[in-house]
N, CA, C and O atoms as CSV, one atom per row, in Angstrom:
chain,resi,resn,atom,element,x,y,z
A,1,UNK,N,N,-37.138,-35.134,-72.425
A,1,UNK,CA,C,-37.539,-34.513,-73.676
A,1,UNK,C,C,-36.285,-34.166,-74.472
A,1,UNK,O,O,-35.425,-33.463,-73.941
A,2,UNK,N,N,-36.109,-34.697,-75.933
A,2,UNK,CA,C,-34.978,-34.100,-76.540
A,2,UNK,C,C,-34.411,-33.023,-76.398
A,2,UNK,O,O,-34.981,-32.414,-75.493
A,3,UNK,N,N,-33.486,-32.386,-76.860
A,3,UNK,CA,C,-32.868,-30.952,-76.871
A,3,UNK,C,C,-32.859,-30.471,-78.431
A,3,UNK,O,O,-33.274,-29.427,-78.934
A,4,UNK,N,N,-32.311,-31.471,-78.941
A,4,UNK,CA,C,-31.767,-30.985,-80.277
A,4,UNK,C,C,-33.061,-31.178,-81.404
A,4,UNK,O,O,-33.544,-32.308,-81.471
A,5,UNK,N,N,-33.476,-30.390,-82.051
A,5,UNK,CA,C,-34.397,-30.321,-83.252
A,5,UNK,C,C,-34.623,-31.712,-84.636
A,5,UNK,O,O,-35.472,-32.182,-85.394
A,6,UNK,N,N,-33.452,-31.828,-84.303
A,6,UNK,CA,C,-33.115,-33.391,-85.109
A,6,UNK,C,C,-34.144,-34.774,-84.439
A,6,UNK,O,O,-34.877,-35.665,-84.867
A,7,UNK,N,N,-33.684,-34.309,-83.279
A,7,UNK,CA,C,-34.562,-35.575,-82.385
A,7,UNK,C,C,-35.794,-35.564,-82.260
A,7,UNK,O,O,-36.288,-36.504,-81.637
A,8,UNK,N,N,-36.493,-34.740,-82.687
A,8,UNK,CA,C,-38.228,-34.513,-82.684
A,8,UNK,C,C,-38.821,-35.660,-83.530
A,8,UNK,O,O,-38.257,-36.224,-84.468
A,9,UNK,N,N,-39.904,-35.882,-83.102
A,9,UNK,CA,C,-40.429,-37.007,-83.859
A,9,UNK,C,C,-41.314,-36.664,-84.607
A,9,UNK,O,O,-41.250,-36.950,-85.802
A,10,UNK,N,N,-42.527,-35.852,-83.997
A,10,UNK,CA,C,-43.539,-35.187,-84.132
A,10,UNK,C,C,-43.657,-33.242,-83.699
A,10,UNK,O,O,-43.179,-32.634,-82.742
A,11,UNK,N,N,-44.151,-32.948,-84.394
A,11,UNK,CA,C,-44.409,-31.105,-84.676
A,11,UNK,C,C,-44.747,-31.031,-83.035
A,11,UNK,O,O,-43.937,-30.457,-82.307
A,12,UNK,N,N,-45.696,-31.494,-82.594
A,12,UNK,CA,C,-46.370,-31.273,-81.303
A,12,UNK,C,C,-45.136,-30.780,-80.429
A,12,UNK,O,O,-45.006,-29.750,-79.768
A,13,UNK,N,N,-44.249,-31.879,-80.645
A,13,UNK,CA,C,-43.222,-31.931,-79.270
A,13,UNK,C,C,-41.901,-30.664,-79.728
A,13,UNK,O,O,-40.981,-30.383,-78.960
A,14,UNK,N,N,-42.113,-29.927,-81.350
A,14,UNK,CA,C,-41.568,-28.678,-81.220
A,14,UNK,C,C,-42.021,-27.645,-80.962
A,14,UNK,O,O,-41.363,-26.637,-80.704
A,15,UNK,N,N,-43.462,-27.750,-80.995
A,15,UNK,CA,C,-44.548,-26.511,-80.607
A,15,UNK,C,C,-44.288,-26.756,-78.869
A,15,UNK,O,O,-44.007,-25.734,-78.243
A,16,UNK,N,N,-44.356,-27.812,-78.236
A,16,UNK,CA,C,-44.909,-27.789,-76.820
A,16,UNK,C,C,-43.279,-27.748,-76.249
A,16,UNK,O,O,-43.238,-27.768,-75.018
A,17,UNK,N,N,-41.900,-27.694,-76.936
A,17,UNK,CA,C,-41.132,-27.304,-76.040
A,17,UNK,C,C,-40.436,-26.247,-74.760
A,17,UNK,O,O,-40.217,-25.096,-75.137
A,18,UNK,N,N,-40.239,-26.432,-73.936
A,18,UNK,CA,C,-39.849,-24.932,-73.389
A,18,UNK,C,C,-39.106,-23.842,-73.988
A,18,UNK,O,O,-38.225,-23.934,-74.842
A,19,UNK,N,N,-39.603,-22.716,-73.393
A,19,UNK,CA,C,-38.798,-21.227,-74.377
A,19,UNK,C,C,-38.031,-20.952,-72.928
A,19,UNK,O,O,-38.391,-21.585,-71.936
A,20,UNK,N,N,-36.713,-19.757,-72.836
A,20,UNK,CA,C,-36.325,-19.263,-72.282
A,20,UNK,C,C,-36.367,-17.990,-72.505
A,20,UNK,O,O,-35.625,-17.510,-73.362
A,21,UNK,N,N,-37.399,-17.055,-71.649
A,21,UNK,CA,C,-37.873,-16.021,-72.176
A,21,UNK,C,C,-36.902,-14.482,-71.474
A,21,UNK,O,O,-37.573,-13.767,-70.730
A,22,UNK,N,N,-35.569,-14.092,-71.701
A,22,UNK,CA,C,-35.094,-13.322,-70.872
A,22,UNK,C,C,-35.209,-11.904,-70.979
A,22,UNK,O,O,-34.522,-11.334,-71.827
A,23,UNK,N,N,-36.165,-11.090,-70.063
A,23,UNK,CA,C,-36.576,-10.403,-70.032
A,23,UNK,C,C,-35.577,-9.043,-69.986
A,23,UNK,O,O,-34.441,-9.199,-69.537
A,24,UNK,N,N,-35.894,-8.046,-70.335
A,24,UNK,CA,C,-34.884,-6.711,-71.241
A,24,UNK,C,C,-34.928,-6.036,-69.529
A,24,UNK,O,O,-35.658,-6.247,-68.561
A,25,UNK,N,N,-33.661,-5.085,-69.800
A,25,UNK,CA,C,-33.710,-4.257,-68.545
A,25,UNK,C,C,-34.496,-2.983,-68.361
A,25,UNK,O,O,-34.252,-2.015,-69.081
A,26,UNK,N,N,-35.377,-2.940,-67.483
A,26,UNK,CA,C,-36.205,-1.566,-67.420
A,26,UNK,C,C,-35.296,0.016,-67.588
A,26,UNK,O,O,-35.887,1.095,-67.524
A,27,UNK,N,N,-34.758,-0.026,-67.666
A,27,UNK,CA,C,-33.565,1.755,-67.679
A,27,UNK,C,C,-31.903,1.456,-68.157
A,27,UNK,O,O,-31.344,0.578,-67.499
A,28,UNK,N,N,-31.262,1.980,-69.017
A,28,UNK,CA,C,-30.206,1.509,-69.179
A,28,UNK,C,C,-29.349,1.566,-68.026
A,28,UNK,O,O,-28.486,0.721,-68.263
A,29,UNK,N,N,-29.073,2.156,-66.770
A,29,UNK,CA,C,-28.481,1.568,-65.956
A,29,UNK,C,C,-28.668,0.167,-65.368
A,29,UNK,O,O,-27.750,-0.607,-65.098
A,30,UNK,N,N,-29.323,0.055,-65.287
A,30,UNK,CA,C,-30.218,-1.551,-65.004
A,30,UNK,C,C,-28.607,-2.797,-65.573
A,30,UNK,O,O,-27.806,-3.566,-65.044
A,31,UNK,N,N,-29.035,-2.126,-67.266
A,31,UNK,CA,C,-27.484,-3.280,-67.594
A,31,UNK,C,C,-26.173,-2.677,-67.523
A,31,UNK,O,O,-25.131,-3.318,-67.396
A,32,UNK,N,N,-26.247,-1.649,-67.594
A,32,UNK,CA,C,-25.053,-1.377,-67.005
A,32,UNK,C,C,-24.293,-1.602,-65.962
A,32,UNK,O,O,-23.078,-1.797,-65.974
A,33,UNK,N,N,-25.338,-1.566,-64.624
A,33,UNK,CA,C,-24.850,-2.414,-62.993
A,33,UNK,C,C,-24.786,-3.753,-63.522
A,33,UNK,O,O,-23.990,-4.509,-62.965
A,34,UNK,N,N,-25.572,-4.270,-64.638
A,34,UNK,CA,C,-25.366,-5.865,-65.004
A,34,UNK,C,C,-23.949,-5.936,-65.500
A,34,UNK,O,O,-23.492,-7.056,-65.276
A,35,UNK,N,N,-23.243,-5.279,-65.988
A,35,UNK,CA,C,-22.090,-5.612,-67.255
A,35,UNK,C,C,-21.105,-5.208,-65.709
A,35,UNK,O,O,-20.512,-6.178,-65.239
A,36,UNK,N,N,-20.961,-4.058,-65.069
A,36,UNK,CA,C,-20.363,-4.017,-63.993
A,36,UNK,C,C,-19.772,-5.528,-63.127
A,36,UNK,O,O,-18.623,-5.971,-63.115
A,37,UNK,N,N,-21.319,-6.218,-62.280
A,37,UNK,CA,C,-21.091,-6.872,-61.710
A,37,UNK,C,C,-20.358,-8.272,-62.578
A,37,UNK,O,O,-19.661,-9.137,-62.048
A,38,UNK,N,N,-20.637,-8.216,-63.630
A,38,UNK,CA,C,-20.156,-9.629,-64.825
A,38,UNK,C,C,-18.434,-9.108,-64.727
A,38,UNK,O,O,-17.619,-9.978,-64.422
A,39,UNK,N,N,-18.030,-7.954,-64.942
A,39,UNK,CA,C,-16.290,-7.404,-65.230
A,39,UNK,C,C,-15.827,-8.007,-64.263
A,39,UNK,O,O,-15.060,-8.964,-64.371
A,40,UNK,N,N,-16.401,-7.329,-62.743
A,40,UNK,CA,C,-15.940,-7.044,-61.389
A,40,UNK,C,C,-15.693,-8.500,-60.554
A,40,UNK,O,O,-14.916,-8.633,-59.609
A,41,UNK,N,N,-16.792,-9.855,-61.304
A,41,UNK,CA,C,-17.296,-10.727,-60.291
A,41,UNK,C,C,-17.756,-10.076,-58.659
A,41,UNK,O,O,-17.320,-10.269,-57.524
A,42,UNK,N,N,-18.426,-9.558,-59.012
A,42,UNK,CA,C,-18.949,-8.625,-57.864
A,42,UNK,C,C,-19.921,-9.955,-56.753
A,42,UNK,O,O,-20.817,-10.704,-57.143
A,43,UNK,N,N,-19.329,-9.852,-55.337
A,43,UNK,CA,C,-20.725,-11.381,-54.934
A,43,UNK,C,C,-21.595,-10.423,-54.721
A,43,UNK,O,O,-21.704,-9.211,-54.909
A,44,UNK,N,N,-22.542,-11.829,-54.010
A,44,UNK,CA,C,-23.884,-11.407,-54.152
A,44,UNK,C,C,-24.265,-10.135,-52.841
A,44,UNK,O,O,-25.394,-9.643,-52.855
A,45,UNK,N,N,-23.871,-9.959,-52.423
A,45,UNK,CA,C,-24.057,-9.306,-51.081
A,45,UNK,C,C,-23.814,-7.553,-51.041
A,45,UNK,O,O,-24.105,-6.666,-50.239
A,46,UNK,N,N,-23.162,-7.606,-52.286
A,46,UNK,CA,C,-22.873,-6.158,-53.212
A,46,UNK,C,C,-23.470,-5.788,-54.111
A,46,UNK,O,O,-23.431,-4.577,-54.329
A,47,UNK,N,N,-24.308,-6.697,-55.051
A,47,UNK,CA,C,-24.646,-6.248,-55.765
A,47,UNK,C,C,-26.097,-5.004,-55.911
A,47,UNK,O,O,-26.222,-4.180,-56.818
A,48,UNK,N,N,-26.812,-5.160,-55.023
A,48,UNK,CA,C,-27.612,-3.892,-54.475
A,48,UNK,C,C,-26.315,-2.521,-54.890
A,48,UNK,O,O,-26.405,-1.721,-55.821
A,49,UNK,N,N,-25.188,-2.618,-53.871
A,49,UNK,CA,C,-24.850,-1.082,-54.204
A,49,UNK,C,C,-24.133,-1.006,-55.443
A,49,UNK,O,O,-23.946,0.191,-55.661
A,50,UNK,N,N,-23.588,-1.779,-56.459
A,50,UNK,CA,C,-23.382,-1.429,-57.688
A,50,UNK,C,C,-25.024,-0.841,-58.241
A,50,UNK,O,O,-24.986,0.344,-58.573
A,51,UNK,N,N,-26.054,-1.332,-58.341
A,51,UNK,CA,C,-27.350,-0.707,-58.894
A,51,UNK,C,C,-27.010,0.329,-58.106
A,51,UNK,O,O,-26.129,0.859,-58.782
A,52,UNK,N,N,-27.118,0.945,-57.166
A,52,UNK,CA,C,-27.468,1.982,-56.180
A,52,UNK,C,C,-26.501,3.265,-56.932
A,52,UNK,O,O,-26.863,4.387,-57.288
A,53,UNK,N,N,-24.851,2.467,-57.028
A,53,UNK,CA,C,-24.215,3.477,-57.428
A,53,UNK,C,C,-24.343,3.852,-59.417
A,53,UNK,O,O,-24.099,4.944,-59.930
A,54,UNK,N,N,-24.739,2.709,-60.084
A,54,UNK,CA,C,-25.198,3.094,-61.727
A,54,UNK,C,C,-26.041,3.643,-61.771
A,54,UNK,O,O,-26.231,4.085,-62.904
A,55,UNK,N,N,-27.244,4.077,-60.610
A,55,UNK,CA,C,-28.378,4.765,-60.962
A,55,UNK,C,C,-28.026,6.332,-60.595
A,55,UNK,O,O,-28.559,7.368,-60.991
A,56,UNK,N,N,-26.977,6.126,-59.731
A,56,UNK,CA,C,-26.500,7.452,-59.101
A,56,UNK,C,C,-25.336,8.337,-60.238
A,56,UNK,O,O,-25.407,9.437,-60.785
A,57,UNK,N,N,-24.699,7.669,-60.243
A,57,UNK,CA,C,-23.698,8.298,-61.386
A,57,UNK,C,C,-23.592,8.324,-62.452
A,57,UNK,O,O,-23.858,7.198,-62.872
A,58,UNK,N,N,-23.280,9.139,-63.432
A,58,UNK,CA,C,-23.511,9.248,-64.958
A,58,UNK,C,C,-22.397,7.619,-65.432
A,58,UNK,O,O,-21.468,7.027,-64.882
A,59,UNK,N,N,-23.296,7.422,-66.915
A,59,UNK,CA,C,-22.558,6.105,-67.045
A,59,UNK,C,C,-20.992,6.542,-67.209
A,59,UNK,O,O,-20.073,5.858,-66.759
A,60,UNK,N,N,-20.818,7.704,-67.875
A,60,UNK,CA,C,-18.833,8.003,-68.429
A,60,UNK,C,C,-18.225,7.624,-66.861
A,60,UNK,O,O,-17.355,6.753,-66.851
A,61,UNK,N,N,-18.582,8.158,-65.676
A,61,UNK,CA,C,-17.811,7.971,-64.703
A,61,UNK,C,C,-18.149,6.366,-64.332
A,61,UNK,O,O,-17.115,5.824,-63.943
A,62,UNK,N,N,-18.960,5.720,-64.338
A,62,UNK,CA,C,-18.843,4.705,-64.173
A,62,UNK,C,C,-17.864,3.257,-65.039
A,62,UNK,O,O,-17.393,2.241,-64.529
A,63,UNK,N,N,-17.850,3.715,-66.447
A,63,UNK,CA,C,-17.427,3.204,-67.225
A,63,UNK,C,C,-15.817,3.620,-66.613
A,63,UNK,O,O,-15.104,2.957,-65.860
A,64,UNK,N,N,-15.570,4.893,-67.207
A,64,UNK,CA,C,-14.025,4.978,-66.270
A,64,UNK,C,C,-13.822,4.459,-64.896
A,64,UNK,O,O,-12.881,3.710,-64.633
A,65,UNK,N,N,-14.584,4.799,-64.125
A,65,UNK,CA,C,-14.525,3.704,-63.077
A,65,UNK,C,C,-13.727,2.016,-63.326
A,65,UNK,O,O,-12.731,1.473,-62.848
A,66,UNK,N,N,-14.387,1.764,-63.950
A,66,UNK,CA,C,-14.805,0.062,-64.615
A,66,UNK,C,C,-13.171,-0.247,-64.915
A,66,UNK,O,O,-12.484,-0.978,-64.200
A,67,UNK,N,N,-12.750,0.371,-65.970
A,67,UNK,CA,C,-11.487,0.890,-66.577
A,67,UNK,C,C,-10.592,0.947,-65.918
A,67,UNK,O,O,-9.705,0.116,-66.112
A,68,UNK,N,N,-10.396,2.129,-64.661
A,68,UNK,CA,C,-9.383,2.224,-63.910
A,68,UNK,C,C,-9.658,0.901,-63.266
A,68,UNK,O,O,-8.720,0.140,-63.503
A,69,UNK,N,N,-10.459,0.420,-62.644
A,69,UNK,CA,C,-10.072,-0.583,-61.798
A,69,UNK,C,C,-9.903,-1.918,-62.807
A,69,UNK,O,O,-10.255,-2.997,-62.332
A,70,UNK,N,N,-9.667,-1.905,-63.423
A,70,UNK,CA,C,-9.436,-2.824,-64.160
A,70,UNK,C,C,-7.755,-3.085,-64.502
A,70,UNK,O,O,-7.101,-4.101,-64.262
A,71,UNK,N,N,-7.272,-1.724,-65.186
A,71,UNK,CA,C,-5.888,-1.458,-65.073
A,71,UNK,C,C,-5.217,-1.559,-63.831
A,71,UNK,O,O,-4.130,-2.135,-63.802
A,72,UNK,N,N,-5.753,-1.041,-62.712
A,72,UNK,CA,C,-4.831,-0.451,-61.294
A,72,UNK,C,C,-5.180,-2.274,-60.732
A,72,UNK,O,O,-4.283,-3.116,-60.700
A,73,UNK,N,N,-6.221,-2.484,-60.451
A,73,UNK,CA,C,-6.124,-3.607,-59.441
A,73,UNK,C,C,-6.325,-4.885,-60.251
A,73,UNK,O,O,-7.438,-5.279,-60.599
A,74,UNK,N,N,-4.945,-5.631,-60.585
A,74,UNK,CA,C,-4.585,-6.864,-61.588
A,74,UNK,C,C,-4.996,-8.201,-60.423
A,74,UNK,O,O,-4.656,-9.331,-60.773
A,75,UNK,N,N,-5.590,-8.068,-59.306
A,75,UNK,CA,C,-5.558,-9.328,-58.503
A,75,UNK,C,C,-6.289,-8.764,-57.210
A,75,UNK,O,O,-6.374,-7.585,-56.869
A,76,UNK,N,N,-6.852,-10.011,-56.504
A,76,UNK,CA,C,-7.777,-9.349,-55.332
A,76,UNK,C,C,-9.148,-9.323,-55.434
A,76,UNK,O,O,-9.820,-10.003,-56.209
A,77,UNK,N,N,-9.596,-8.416,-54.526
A,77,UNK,CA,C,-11.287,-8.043,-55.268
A,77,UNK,C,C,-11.434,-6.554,-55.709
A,77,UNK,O,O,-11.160,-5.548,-55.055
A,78,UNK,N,N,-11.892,-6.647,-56.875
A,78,UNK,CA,C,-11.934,-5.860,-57.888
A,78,UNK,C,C,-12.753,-4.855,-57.307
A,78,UNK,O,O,-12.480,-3.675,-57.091
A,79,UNK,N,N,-13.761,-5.472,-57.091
A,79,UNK,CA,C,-14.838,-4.863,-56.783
A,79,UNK,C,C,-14.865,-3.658,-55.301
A,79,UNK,O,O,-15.822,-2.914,-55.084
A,80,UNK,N,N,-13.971,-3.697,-54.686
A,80,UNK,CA,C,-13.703,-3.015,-53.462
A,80,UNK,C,C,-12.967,-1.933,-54.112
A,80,UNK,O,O,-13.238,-0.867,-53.558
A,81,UNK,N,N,-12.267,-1.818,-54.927
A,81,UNK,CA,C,-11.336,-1.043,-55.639
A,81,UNK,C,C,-12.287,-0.139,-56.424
A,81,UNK,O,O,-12.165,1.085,-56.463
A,82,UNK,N,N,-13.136,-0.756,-56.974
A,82,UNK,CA,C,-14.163,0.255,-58.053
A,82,UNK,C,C,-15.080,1.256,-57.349
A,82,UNK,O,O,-15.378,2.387,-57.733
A,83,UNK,N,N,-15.476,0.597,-56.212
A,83,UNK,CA,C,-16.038,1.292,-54.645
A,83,UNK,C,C,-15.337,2.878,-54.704
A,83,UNK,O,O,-15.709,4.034,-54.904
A,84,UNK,N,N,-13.798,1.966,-54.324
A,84,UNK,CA,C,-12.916,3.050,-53.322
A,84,UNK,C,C,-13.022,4.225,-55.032
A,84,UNK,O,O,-13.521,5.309,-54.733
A,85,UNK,N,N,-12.876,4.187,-55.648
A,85,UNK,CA,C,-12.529,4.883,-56.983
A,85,UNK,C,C,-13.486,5.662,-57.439
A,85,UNK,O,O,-13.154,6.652,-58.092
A,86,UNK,N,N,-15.338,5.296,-57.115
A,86,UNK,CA,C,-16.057,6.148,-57.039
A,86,UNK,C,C,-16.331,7.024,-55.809
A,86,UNK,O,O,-17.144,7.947,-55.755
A,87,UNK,N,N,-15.470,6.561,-54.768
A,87,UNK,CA,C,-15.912,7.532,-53.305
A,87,UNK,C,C,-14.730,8.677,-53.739
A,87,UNK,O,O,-14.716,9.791,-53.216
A,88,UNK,N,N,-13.822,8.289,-54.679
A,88,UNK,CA,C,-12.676,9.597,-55.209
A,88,UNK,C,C,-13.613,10.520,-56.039
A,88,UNK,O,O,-13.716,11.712,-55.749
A,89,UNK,N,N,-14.307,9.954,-57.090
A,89,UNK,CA,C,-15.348,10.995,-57.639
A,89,UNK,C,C,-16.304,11.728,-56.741
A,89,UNK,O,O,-16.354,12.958,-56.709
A,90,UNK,N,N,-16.975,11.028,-56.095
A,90,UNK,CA,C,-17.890,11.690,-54.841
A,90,UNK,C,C,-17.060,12.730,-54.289
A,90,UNK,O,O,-17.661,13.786,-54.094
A,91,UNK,N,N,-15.498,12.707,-53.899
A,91,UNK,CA,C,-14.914,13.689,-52.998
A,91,UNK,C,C,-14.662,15.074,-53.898
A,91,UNK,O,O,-14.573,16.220,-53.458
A,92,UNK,N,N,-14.556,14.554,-55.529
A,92,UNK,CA,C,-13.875,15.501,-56.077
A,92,UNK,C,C,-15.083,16.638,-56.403
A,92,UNK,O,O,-14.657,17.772,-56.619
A,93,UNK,N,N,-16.247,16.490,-56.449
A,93,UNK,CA,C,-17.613,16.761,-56.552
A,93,UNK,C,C,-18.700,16.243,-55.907
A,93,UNK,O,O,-19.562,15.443,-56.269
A,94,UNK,N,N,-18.473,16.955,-54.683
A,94,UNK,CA,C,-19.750,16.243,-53.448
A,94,UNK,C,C,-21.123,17.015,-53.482
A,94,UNK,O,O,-22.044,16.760,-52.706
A,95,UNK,N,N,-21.174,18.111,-54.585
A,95,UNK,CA,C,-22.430,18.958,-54.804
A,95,UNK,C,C,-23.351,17.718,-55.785
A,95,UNK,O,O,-24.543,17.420,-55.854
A,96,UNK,N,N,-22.213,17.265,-56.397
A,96,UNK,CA,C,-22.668,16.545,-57.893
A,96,UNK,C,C,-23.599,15.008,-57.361
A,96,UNK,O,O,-24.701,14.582,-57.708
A,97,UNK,N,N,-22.988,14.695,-56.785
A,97,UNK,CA,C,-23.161,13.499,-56.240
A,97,UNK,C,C,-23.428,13.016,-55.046
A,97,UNK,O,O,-22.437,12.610,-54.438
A,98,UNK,N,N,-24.744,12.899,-54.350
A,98,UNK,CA,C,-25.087,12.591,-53.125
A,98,UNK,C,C,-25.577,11.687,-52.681
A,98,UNK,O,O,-26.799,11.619,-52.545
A,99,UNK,N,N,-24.780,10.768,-52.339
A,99,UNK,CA,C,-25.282,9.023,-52.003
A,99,UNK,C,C,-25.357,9.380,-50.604
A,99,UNK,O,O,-25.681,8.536,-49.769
């Protein structure tokens, strides 16, 4: 089936093409663990506790989170670093925050 709109022959075959319908995130943390794991290249095997930890922590600390590890760790996995950087928030306020 064509791609491009030019190539249609007939209306039918622009009415009956496929849509890509991408569905919105239920809670703004939702994209926020999304924009996380996209910075971080976070694999797949982590990405559960990035959601776990955006639903847990206010977005400012997460965003600084995001930030520092972005500046501090130039190579490696990022993503272990952003970890270790929210278990520093957890220590500094363990009333605040209870994972």
């Amino acid at each position: 089936m064509p791609r491009d709109v030019r190539e249609f022959t007939d209306i039918s075959q622009i009415l009956n093409r496929p849509r890509t319908v991408i569905k919105p995130t239920a809670y703004p943390w939702q994209q926020l663990a999304l924009e996380v794991i996209e910075r971080l290249r976070v694999p797949n095997f982590k990405r559960s506790s990035v959601f776990q930890a955006c639903q847990q922590f206010p977005e400012s600390i997460i965003r600084q989170a995001v930030i520092d590890t972005q500046e501090l760790c130039q190579q490696g996995y990022r993503w272990q670093y952003f970890f270790k950087i929210l278990g520093n928030y957890r220590q500094e306020r363990p009333d605040r925050f209870n994972i």
